[in-house]
N, C-alpha and C positions, 0 to 999 in steps of 0.2 A: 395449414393456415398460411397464408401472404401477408406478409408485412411493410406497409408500400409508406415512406415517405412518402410527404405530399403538402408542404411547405407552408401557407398561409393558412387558416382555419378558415373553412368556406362563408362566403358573407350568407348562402342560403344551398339550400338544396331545392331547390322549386326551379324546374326546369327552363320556365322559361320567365325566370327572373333574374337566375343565376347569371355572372359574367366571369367569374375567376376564371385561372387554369386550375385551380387546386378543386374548384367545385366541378368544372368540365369532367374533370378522370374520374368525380366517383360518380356523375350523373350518367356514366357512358355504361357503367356499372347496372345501377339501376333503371334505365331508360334504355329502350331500341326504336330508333328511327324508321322510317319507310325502308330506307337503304342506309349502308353501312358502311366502317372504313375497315378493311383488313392488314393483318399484324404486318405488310410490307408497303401501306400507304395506298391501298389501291380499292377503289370505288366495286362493294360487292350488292348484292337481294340483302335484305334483313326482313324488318315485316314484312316488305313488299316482296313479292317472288317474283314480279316482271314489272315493264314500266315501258310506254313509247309515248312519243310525240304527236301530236297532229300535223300534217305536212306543213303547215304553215309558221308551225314551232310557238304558236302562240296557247297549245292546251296541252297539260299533259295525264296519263290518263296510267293508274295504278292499282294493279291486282294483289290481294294480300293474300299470304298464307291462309291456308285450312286453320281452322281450329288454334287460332291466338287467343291466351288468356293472359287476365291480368296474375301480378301475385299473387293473390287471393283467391284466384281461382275462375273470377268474373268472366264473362266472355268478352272479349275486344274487339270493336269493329273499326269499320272506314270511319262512323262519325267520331269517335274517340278521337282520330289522329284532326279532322276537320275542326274539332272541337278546341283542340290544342294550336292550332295555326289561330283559329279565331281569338282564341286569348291572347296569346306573343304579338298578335298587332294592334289588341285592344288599349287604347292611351290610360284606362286604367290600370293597367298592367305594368306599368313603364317599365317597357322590357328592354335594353340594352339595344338587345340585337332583334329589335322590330323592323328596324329600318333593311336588314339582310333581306327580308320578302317584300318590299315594298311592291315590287313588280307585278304581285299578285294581283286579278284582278281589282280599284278601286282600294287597292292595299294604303294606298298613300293618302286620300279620301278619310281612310280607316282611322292609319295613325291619328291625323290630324283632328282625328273626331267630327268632319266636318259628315261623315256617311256611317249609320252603326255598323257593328261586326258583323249584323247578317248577310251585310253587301256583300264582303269579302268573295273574293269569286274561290272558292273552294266547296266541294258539295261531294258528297256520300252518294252516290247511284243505288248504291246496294251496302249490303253487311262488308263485304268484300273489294269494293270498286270503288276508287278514291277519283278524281277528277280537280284539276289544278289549271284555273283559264288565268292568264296572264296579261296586264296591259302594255307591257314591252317584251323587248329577249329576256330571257335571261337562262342561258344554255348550262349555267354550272350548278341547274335548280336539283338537280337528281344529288349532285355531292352536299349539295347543301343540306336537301331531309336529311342529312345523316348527321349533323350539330344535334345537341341536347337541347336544344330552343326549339324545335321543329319536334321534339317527342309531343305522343299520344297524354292526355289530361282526361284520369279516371273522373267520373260524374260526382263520385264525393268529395275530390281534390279540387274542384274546379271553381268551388267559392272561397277558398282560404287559405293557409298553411296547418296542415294539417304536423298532427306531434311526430317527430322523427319516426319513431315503430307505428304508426300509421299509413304513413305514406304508401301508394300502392302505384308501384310500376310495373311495366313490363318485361325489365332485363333480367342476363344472366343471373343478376341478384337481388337481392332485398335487403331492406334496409330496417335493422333489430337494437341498433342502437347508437345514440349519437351522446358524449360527453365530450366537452366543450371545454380544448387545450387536454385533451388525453388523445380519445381515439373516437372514430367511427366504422360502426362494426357490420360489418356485412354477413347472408348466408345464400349459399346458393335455394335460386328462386325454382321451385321442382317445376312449377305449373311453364316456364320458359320453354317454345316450342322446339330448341333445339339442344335442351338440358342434357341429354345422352355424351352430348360432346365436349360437356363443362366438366373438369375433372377436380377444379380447386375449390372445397367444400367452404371456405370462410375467407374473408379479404376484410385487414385490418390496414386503416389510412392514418395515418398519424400527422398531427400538424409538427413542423418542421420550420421555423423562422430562422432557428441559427442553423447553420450549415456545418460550422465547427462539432455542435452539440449532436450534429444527426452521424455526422462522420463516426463518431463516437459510440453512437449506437450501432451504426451497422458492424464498425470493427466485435464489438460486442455482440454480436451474432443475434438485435434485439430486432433489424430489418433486414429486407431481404432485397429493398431497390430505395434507394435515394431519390429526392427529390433533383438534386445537382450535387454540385461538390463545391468546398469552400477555395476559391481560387487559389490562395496562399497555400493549400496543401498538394496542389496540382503535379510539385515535383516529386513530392515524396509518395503522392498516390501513382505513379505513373510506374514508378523503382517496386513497391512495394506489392500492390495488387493487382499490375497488368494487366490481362485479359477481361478483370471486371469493370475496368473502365471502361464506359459506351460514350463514343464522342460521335456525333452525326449531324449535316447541314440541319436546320432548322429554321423554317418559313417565320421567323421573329425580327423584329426592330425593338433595339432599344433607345430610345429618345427623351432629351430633357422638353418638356412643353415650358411654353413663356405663356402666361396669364396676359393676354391682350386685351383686355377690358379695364385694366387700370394699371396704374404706373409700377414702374417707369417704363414699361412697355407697350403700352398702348402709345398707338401713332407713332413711333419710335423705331422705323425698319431699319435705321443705320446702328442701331444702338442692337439689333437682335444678331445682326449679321456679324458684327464688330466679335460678339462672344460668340456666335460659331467658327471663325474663323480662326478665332484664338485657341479652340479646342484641340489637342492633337492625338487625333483618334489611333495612328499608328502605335501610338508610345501605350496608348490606352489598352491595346488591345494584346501588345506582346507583353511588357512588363506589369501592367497590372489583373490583368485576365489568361495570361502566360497561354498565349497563341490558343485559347480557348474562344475565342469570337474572330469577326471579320471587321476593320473599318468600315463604319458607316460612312455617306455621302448623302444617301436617299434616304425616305421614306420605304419604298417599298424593297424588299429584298433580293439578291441575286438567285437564280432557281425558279423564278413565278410561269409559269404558263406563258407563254404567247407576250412575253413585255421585256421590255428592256431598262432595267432602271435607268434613271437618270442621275448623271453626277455635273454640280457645278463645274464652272469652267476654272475658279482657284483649286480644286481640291489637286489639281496635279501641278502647282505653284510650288517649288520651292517653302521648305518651312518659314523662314529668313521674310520669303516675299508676302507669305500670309501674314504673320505676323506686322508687318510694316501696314499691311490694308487695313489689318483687326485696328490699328491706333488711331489710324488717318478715319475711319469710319464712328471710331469710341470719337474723335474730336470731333468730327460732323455731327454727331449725336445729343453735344453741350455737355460733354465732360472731358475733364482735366488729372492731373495731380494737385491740381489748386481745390477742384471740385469732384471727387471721385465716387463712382457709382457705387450704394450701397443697396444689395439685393441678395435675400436669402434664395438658399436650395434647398428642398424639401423635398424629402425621401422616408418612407416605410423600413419599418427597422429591418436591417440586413449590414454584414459586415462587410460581403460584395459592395451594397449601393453606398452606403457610407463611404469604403476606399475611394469609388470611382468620384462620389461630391467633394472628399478632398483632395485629390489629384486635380478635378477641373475648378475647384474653389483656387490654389496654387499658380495654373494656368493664367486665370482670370486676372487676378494677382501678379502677377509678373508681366504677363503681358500688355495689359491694359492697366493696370495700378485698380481694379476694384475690390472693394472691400465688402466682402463674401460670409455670410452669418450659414451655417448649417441648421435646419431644425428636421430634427427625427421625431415620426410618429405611427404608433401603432397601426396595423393596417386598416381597420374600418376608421379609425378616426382622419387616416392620409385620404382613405376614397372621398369620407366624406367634404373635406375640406377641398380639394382637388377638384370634385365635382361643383360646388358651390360657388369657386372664382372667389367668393370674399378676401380670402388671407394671402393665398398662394403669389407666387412671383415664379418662381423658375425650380421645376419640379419632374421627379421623374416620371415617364411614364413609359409605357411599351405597349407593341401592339403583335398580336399571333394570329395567324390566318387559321381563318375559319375556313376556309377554302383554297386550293390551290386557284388565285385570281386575284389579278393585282386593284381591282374594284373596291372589296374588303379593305386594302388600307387606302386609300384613293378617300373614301367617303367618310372619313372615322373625322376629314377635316369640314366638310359639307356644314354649312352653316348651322342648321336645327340640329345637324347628328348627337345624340346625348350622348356620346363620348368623345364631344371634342370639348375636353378640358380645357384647350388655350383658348376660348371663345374666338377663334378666327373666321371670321365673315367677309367673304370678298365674291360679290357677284357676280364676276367673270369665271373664279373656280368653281360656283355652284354651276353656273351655264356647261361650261366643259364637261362636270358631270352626268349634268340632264342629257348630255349629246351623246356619250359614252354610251350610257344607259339607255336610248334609244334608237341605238346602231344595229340595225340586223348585219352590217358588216363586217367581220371582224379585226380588219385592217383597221374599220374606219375609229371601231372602239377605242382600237388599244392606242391611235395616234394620238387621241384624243385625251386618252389617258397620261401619255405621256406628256403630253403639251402641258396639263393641268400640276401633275408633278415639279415640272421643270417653274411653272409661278409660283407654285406654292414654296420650292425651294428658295428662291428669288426675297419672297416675302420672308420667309425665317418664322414663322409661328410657332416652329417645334427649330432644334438642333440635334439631327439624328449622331449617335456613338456609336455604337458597334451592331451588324447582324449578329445573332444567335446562332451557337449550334448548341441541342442538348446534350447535356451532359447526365448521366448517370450510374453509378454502383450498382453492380449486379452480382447477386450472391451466383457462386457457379448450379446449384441448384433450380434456379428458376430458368424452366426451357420455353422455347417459342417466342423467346424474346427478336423482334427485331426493329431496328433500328429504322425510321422514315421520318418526312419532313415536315409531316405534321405534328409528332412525337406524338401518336394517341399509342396507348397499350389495354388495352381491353383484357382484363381476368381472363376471362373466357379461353382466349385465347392462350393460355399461358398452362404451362403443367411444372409441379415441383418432383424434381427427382430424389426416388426415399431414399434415405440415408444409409 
């Protein structure tokens, strides 16, 4: 059995309702894509056994394996996976990440509900033969099948949430039992067309919010992979466990979002800028994350495809000199020490996020004179509050690429997108994106992309902190582990050496 840390308790298991990372790694478990991501990051066949383009890159056209079953045993075809694209962009679905296929054809028609799902340009040929006609580019469609959004939707799963040991996937594994704040328990799925090569019989996920408390199990031989590591223990796990420490780039942003739909941030861009500038992401990222992350500047992360993030033209200012801007901006803003900005930060319980809100509560404080309330909340009660705009002011958030493409976080700020918590609406970034997204060039995409970057930095509607790299404990038992930038680890691919 495996015993895998895995940090938040998933807000769902329904694939393409799911948004977590914690619900992403066991739905990788039990769900398999058209195509696949393999244990060193790299684009492989899963259902699909081949896949080409039409010369004109606007259809694309997928043959599935012989003989796919569900876990149950059911047979699986092309309409199963058509079935499942159809729901992920259905508006009664509000699926997270619907807006990732929008390019499908009349996909955007779809979301909006203005065309039903039948439009959708996706269609079944055959048992076997999937067909995918698109109303723009979009060349990173084949990595994309390979997200748990884009899995196959069994016909009885397809009107509801079905009870944990019902749920009926097509991955490595199945799912036999879900207890909520213990564990979720997996078993290897027989009827999985490549079951011969799964060697690890059971996969236990265990939710993990304190990082101190999971350290503590692993030393206790109760896991076998961490979710992360508490940063404060960083030195002494470095002296003490060596080699089982995994530190590897990772396609992540971490960023505070500002609620721009009501005060004191709404309308207020000298007043956003004022507190990123005050931020000092260096000090952030060596003494409190102890060289375990990268100063942020951007949105999108260092490593993406084909882009080049963008950094402000203060971030290589003198500390001295930022600081002197962050004031002169907090006074053009309409505050004072006579009259001092009082705005909470609001973070999901963690000892990580906690440290980093009172280091930049401190910052704020010193640098500018604002006076900084913390509030900590549960993880569903922070989504939901976060997502809603009603309470929130200035809160954490992050983003993980679901793709190697700097698109994925470029659009998370996109007006409608329903994961842009800071409600930022600026018609010239939506335009940049439409143009992006309709670029058969790829010079012309990515200029575009960056162009768009470099406003939205300008405007301030998030304050990025530090890039990601994941971090995790590995018992020396668990083989096939390897490190990549998406940090997915698929069971399957893993083998435990007997003792």
């Amino acid at each position: 059995m495996l015993r895998i840390g895995n940090g938040n308790e998933p807000e769902s298991l329904d694939p393409q309702k799911a948004t977590g990372v914690s619900a992403g790694n066991i739905l990788r478990d039990l769900y398999e894509g058209l195509t696949g991501i393999g244990p060193s990051g790299e684009l492989l066949p899963a259902a699909a056994e081949s896949w080409h383009w039409r010369a004109d890159g606007r259809e694309l056209r997928l043959q599935l394996r012989d003989g796919l079953r569900w876990s149950n045993g059911d047979v699986l075809s092309a309409e199963d996976f058509a079935a499942g694209l159809r729901r992920l962009l259905d508006p009664a679905t509000a699926s997270g990440y619907a807006s990732l296929f929008a390019a499908i054809a009349n996909g955007e028609a779809v979301i909006a509900g203005r065309r039903p799902v039948s439009a959708l340009g996706v269609q079944a040929d055959d048992a076997r033969t999937l067909r995918i006609r698109l109303d723009r580019p979009l060349p990173n469609l084949p990595a994309l099948l390979a997200h748990p959004a884009a899995a196959p939707i069994h016909p009885a799963d397809r009107a509801g949430d079905p009870a944990p040991g019902a749920r009926i996937g097509n991955g490595a594994y199945r799912l036999v039992e879900w207890r909520l704040q213990s564990h979720i328990r997996l078993q290897r799925n027989r009827h999985y067309w490549n079951d011969r090569q799964t060697s690890i019989g059971e996969v236990r996920y265990l939710p993990t919010e304190d990082l101190h408390s999971e350290l503590k199990r692993y030393r206790a031989d109760e896991l076998d992979v961490t979710t992360s590591v508490p940063a404060t223990q960083v030195p002494w796990i470095r002296r003490t466990l060596g080699a089982e420490l995994r530190v590897a780039p990772y396609l992540g942003s971490y960023f505070y979002g500002l609620n721009l739909t009501r005060p004191p941030f709404a309308g207020n861009r000298p007043l956003r800028q004022a507190l990123s500038l005050a931020i000092d992401r260096p000090l952030i990222a060596r003494k409190v994350l102890h060289d375990l992350a990268m100063p942020a500047w951007s949105l999108v992360p260092p490593g993406i495809h084909d882009y080049t993030p963008q950094v402000p033209g203060w971030a290589q200012w003198p500390r001295a000199q930022r600081e002197a801007e962050a004031r002169r901006l907090y006074a053009e803003a309409g505050y004072s020490a006579a009259k001092p900005l009082q705005v909470q930060i609001r973070y999901n319980t963690s000892d990580d996020h906690k440290r980093i809100a009172v280091v930049i509560a401190a910052m704020w404080k010193q640098v500018l004179g604002a006076e900084v309330t913390l509030v900590n909340e549960e993880w569903k009660v922070f989504l939901q509050h976060r997502r809603a705009r009603h309470e929130t002011e200035a809160f954490r958030n992050t983003w993980i690429a679901d793709s190697d493409d700097a698109f994925g976080f470029a659009e998370i700020l996109e007006s409608h997108h329903p994961r842009n918590d800071s409600g930022y609406a600026d018609a010239a970034y939506d335009a940049l994106l439409q143009a992006a997204a309709q670029a058969d060039d790829p010079a012309v995409r990515r200029s575009r992309l960056e162009v768009a970057e470099r406003q939205m930095l300008d405007d301030a509607p998030i304050l990025p902190i530090y890039f990601y790299a994941s971090k995790h404990l590995v018992k020396p038992r668990v083989e096939g582990w390897h490190d990549n930038s998406l940090d997915w680890h698929a069971s399957k691919d893993l083998q435990l050496r007997a003792p």
